[in-house]
Structure formats: C-alpha cells, structure tokens
C-alpha positions in Angstrom: 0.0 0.0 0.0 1.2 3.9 -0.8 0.5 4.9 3.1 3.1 1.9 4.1 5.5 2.8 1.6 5.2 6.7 2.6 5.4 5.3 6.1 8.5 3.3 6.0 10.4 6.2 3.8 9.4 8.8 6.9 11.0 6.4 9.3 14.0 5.4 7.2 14.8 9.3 6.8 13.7 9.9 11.0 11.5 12.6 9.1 8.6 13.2 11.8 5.3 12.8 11.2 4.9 16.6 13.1 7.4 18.3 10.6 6.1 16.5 7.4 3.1 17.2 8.4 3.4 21.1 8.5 5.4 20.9 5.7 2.6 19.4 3.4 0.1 21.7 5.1 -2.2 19.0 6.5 -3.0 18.5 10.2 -0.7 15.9 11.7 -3.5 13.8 13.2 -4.9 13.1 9.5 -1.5 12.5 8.6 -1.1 9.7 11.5 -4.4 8.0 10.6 -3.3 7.9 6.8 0.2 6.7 7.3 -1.3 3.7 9.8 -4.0 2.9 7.5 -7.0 4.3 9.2 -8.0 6.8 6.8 -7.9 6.8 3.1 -5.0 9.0 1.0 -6.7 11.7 -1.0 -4.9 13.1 -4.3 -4.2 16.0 -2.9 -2.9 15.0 -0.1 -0.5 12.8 -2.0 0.6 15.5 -3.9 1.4 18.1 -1.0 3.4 15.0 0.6 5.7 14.0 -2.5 6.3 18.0 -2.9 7.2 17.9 1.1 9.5 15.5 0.8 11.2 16.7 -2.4 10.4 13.0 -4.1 8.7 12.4 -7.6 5.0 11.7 -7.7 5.8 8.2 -8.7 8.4 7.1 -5.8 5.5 5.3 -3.4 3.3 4.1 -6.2 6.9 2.2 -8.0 7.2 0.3 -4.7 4.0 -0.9 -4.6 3.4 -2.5 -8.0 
C-alpha cells in the first residue's frame, strides 16, 4: 500500500510525522491516521506530501506495483 510505503520512507529518513506534516500543510492527526491505514489517501494530499519531501510523484506508487 502507498501509506506503508510513505510510512516506512518517513521512518527510514527519521522525518517526523509533526514536521512533514506542517510541511505538506495538512494537520498531523490526518497525517497519523493515513500513514497507519486508518484513513484513506486523498490526491491531494498525496501530492502536498511527495512536494514535502522533495520525491517524484511516482516514488510510493513504484514500490508498490
């Protein structure tokens, strides 16, 4: 799944949920329940993280296929 793969790349760079989080511009507790599979990943929302985290659009989607 995208949220795991966003998930394990936030942990693997000790980015913080807190700091992406206010630099995607989305409120940390939607960000927790999307990263631990509680709540689905808008468009958007992908979007504003990839740009966060400087990565292409199509890093999380790769590892999942």
């Amino acid at each position: 799944m995208i949220n795991e793969s966003i998930k394990n790349y936030v942990e693997t760079n000790q980015i913080s949920q807190r700091t992406l989080a206010l630099k995607a511009g989305l409120n940390s507790n939607i960000l927790s329940k999307v990263l631990n599979g509680k709540r689905r990943l808008l468009a958007d929302e992908y979007i504003r993280i990839c740009d966060a985290l400087c990565v292409p659009y199509d890093l999380f989607v790769r590892k999942v296929s």
